[in-house]
N, CA, C and O atoms as a GROMACS GRO file, in nm:
protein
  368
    1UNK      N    1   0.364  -3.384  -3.388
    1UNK     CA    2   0.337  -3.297  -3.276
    1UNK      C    3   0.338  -3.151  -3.320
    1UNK      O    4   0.245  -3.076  -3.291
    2UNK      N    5   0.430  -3.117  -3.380
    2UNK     CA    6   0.411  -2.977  -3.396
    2UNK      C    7   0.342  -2.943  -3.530
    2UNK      O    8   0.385  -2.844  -3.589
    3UNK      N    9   0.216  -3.033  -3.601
    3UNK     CA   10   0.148  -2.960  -3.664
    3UNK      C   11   0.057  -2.919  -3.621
    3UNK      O   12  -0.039  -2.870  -3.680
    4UNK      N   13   0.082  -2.941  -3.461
    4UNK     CA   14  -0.067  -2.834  -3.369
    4UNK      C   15  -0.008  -2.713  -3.441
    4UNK      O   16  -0.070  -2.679  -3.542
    5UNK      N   17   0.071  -2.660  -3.417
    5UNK     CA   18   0.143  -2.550  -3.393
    5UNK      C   19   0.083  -2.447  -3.533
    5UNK      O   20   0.118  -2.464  -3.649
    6UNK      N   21   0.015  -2.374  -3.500
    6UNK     CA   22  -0.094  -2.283  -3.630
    6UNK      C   23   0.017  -2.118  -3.616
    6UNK      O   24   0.082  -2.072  -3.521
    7UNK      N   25   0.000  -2.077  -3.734
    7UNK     CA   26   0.001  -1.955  -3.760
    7UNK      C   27  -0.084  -1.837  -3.694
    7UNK      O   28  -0.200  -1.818  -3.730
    8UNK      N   29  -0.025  -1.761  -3.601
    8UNK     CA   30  -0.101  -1.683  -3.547
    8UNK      C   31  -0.074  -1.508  -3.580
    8UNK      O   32  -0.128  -1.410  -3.528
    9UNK      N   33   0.017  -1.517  -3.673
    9UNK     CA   34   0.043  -1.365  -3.715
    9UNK      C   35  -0.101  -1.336  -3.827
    9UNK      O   36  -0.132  -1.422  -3.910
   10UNK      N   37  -0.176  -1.208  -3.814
   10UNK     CA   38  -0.229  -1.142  -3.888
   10UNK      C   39  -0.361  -1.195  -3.886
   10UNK      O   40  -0.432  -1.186  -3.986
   11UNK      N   41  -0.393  -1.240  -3.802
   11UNK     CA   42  -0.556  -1.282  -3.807
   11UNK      C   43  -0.640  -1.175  -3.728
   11UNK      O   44  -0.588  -1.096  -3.648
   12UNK      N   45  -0.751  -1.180  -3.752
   12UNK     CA   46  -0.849  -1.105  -3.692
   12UNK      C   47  -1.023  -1.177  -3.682
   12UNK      O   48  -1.107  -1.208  -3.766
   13UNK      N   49  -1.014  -1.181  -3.487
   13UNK     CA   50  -0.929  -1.087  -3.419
   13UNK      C   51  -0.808  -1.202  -3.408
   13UNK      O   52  -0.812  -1.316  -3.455
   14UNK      N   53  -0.723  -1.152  -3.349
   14UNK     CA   54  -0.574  -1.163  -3.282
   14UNK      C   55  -0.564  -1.293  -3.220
   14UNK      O   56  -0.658  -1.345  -3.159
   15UNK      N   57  -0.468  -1.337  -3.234
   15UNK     CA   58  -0.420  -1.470  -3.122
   15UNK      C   59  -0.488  -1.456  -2.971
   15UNK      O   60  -0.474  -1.356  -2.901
   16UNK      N   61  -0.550  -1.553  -2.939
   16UNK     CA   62  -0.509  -1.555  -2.808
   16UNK      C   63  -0.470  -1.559  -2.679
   16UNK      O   64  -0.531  -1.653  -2.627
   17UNK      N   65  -0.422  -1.522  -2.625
   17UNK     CA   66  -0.317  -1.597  -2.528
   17UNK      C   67  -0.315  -1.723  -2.508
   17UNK      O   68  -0.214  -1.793  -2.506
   18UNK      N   69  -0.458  -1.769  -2.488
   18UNK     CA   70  -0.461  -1.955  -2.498
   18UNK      C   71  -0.382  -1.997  -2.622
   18UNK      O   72  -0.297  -2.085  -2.610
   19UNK      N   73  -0.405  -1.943  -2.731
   19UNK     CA   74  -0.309  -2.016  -2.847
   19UNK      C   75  -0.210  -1.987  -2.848
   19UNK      O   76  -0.140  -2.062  -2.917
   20UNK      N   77  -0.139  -1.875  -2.785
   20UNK     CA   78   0.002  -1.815  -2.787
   20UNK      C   79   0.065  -1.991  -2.650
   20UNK      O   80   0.142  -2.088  -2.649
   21UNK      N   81  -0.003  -1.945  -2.594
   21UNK     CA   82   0.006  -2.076  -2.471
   21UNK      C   83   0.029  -2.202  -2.552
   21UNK      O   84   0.148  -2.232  -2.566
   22UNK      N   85  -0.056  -2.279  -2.606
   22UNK     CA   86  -0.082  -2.413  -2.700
   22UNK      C   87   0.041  -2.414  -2.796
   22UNK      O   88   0.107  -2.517  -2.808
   23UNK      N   89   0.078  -2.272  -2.880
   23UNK     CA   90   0.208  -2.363  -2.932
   23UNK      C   91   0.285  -2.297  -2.892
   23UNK      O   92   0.335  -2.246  -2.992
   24UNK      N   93   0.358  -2.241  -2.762
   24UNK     CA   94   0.443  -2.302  -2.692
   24UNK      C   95   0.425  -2.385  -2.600
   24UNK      O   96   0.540  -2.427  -2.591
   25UNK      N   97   0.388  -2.419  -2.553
   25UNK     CA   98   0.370  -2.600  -2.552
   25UNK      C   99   0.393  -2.669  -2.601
   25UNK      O  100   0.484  -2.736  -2.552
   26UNK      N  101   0.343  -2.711  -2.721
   26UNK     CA  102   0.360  -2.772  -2.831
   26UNK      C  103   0.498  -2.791  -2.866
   26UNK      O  104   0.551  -2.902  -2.868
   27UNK      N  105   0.576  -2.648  -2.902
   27UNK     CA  106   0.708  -2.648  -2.926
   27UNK      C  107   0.800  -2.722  -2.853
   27UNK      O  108   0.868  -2.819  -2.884
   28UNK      N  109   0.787  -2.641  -2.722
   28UNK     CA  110   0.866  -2.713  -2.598
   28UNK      C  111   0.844  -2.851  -2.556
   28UNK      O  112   0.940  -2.896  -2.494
   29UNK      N  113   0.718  -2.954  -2.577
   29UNK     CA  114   0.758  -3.074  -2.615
   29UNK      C  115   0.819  -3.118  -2.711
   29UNK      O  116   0.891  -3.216  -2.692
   30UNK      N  117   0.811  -3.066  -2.836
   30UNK     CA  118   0.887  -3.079  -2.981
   30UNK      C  119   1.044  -3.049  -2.897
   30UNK      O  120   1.066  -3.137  -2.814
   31UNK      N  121   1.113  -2.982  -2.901
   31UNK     CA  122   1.237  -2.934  -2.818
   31UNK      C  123   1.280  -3.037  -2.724
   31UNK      O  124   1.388  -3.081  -2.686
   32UNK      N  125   1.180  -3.056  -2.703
   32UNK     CA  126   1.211  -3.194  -2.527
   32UNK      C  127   1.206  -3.299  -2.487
   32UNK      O  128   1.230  -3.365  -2.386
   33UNK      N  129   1.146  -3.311  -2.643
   33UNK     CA  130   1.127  -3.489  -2.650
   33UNK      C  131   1.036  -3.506  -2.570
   33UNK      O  132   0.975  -3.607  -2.603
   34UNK      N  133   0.988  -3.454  -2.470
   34UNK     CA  134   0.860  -3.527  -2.385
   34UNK      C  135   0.722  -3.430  -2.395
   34UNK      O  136   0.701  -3.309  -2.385
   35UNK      N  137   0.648  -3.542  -2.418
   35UNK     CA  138   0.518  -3.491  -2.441
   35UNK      C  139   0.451  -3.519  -2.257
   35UNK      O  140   0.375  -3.433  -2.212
   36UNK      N  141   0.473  -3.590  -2.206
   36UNK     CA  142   0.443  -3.572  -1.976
   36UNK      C  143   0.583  -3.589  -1.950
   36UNK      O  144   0.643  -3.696  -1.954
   37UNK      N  145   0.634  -3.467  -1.922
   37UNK     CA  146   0.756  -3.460  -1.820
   37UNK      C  147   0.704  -3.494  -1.709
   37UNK      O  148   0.588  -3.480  -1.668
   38UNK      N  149   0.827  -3.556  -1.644
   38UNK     CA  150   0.845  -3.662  -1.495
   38UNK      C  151   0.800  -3.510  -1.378
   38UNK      O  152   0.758  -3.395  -1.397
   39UNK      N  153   0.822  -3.556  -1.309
   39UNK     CA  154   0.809  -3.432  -1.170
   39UNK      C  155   0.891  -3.369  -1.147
   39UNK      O  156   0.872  -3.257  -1.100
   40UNK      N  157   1.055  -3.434  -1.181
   40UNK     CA  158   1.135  -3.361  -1.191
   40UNK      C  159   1.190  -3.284  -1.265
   40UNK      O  160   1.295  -3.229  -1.234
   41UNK      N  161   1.108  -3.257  -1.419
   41UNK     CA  162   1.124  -3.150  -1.502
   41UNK      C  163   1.025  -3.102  -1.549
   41UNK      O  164   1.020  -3.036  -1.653
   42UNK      N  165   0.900  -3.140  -1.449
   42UNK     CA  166   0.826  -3.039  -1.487
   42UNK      C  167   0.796  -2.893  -1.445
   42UNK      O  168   0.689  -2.847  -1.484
   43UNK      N  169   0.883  -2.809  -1.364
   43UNK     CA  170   0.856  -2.682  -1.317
   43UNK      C  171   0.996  -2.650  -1.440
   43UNK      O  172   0.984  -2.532  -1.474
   44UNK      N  173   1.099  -2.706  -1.502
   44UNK     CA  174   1.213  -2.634  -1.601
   44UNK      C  175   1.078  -2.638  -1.723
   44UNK      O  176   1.058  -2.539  -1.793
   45UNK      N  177   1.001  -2.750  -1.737
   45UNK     CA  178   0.895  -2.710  -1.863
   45UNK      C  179   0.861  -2.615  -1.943
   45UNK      O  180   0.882  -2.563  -2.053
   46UNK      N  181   0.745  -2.610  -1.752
   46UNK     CA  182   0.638  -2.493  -1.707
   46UNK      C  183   0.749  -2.355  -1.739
   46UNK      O  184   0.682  -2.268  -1.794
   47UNK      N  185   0.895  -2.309  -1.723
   47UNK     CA  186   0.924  -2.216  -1.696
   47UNK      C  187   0.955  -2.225  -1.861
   47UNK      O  188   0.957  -2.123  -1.931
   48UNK      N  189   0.972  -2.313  -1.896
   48UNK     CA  190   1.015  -2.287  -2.080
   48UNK      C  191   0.916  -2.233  -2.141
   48UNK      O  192   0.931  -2.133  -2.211
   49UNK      N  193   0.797  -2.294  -2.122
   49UNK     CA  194   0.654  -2.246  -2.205
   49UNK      C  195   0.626  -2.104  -2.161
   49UNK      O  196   0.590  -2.014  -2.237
   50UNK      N  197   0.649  -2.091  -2.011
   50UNK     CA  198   0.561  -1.956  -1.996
   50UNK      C  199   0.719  -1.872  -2.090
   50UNK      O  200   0.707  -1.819  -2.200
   51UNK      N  201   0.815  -1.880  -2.034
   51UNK     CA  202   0.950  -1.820  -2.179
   51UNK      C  203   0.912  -1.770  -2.321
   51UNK      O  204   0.898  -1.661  -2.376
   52UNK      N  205   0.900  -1.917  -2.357
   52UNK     CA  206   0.832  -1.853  -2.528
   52UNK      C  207   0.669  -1.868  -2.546
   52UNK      O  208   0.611  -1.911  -2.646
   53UNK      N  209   0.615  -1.824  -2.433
   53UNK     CA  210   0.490  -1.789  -2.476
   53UNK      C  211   0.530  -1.601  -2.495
   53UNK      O  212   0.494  -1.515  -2.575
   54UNK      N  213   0.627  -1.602  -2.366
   54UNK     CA  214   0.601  -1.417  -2.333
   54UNK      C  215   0.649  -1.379  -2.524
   54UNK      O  216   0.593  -1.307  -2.606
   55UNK      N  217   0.800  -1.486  -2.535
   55UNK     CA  218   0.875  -1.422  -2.670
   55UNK      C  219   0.782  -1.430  -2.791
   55UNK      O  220   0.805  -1.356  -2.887
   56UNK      N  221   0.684  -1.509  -2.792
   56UNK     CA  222   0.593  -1.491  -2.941
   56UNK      C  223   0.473  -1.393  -2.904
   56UNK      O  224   0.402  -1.322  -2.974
   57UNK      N  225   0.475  -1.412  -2.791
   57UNK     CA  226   0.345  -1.262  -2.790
   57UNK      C  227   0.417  -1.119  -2.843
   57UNK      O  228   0.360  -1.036  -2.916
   58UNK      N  229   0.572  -1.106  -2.785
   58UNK     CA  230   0.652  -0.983  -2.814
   58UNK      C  231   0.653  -1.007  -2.986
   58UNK      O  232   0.628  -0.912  -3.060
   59UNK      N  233   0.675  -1.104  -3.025
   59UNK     CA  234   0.750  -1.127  -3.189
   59UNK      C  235   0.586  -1.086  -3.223
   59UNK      O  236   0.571  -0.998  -3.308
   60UNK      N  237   0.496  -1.131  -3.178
   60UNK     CA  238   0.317  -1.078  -3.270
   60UNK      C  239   0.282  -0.968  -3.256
   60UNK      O  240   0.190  -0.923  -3.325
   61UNK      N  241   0.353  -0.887  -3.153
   61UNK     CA  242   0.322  -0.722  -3.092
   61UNK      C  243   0.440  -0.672  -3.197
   61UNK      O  244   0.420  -0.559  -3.241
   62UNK      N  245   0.553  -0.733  -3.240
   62UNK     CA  246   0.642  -0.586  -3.325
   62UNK      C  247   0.618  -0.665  -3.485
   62UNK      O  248   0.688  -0.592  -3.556
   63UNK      N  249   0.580  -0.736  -3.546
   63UNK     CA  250   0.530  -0.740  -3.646
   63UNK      C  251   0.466  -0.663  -3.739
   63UNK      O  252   0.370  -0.592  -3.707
   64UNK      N  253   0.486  -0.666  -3.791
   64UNK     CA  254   0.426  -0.545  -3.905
   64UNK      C  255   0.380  -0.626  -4.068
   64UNK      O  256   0.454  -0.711  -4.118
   65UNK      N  257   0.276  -0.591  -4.122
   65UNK     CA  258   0.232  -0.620  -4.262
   65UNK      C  259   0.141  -0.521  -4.328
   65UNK      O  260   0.067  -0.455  -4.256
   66UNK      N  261   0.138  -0.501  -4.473
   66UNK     CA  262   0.072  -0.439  -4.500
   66UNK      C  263  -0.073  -0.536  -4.578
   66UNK      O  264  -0.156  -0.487  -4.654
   67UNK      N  265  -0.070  -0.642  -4.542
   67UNK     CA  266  -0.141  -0.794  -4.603
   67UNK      C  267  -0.319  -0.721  -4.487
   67UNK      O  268  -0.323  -0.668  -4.376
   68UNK      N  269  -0.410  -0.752  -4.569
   68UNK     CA  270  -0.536  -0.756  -4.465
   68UNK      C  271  -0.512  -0.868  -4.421
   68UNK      O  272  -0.449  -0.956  -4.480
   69UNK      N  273  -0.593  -0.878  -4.243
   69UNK     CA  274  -0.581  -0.965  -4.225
   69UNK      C  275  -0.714  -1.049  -4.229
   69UNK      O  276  -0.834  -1.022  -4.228
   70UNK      N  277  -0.618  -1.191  -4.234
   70UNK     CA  278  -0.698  -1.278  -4.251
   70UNK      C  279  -0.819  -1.375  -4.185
   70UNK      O  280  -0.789  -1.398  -4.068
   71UNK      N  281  -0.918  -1.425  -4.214
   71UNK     CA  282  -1.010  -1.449  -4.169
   71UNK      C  283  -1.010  -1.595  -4.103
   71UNK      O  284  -0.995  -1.681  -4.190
   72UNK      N  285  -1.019  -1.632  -4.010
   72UNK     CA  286  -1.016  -1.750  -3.952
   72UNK      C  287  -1.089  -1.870  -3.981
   72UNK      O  288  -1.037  -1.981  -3.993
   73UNK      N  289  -1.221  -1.843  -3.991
   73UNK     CA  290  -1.318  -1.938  -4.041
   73UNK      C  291  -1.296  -1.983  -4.211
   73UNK      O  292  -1.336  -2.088  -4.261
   74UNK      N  293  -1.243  -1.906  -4.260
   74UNK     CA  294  -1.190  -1.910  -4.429
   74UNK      C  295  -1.078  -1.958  -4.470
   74UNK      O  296  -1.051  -1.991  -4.585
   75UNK      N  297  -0.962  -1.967  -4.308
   75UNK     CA  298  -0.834  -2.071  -4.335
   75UNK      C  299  -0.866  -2.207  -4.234
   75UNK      O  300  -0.792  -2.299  -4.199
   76UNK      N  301  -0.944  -2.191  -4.218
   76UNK     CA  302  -0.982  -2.320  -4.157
   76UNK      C  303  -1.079  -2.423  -4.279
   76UNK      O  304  -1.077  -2.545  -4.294
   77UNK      N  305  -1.135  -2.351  -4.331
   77UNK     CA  306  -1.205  -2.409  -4.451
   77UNK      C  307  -1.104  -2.450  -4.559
   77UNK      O  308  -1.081  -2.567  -4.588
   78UNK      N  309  -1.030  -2.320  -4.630
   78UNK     CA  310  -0.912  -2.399  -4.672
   78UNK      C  311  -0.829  -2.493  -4.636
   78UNK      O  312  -0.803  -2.566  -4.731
   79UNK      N  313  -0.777  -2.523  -4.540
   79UNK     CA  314  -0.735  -2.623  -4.431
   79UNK      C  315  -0.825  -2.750  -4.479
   79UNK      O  316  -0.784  -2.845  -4.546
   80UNK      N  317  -0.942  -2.730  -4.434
   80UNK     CA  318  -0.973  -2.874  -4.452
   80UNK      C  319  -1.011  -2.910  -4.577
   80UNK      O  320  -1.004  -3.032  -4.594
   81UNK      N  321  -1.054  -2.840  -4.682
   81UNK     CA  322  -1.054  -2.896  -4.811
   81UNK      C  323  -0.887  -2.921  -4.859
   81UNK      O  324  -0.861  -3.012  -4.938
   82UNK      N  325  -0.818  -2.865  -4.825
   82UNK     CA  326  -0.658  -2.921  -4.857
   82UNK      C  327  -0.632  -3.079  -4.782
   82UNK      O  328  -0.561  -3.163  -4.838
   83UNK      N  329  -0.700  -3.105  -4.653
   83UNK     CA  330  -0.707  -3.229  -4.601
   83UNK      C  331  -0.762  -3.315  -4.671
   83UNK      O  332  -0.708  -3.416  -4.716
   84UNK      N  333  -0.906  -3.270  -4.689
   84UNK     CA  334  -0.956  -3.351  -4.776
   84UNK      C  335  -0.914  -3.399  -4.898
   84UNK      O  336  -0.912  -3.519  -4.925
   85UNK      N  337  -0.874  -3.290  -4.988
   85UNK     CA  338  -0.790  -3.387  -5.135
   85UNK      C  339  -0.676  -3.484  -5.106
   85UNK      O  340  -0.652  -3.585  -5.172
   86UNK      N  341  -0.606  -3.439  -4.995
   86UNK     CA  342  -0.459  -3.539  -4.940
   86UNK      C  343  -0.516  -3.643  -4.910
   86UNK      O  344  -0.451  -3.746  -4.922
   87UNK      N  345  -0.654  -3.652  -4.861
   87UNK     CA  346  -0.640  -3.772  -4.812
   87UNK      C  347  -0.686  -3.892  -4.912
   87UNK      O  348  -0.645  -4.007  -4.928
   88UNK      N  349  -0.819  -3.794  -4.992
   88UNK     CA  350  -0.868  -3.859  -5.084
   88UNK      C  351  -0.760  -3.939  -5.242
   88UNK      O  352  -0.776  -4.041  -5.309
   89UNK      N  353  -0.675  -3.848  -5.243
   89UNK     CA  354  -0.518  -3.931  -5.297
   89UNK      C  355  -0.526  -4.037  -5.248
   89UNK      O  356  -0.552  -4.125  -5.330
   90UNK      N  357  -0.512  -4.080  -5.116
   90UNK     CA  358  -0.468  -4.195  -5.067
   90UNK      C  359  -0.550  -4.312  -5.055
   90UNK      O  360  -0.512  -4.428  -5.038
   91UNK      N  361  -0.728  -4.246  -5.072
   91UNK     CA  362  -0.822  -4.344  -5.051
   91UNK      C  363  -0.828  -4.408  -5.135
   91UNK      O  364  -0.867  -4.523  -5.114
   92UNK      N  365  -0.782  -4.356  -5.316
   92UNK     CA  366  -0.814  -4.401  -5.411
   92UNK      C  367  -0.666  -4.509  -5.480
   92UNK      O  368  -0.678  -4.570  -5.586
   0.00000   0.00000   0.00000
């Protein structure tokens, strides 16, 4: 579950908010053991996610690097050629 959960510091452009959203989510099922909370915990959820969505937008707003940032379409490519050799290990 939480290898949804992507790196969103230093890209360009910027996180956002939908992905700031997605992994907290993500997290807070990781945290909660439930991936569909019942009815009766789903408004403590809803109030966890919107929580650490606000705290990682603050933690991506006081961040600081002197790194360029990085290109999205170019760690996604890395990404999947790193998939690809892992998996190809296993095919063979």
């Amino acid at each position: 579950m939480c290898r949804n959960i992507r790196t969103l510091h230093n890209f360009e452009p910027p996180a956002t908010p939908d992905e700031v959203h997605a992994a907290a989510l993500q997290y807070v099922r990781k945290v909660s053991g439930m991936q569909k909370p019942s009815a009766a915990n789903s408004e403590a959820i809803e109030a966890a996610v919107a929580h650490v969505a606000a705290a990682t937008e603050a933690l991506l707003q006081d961040l600081v690097t002197s790194a360029p940032p990085k290109n999205r379409e170019v760690e996604a490519a890395k990404a999947r050629a790193r998939s690809a050799a892992r998996f190809a290990d296993r095919a063979g």
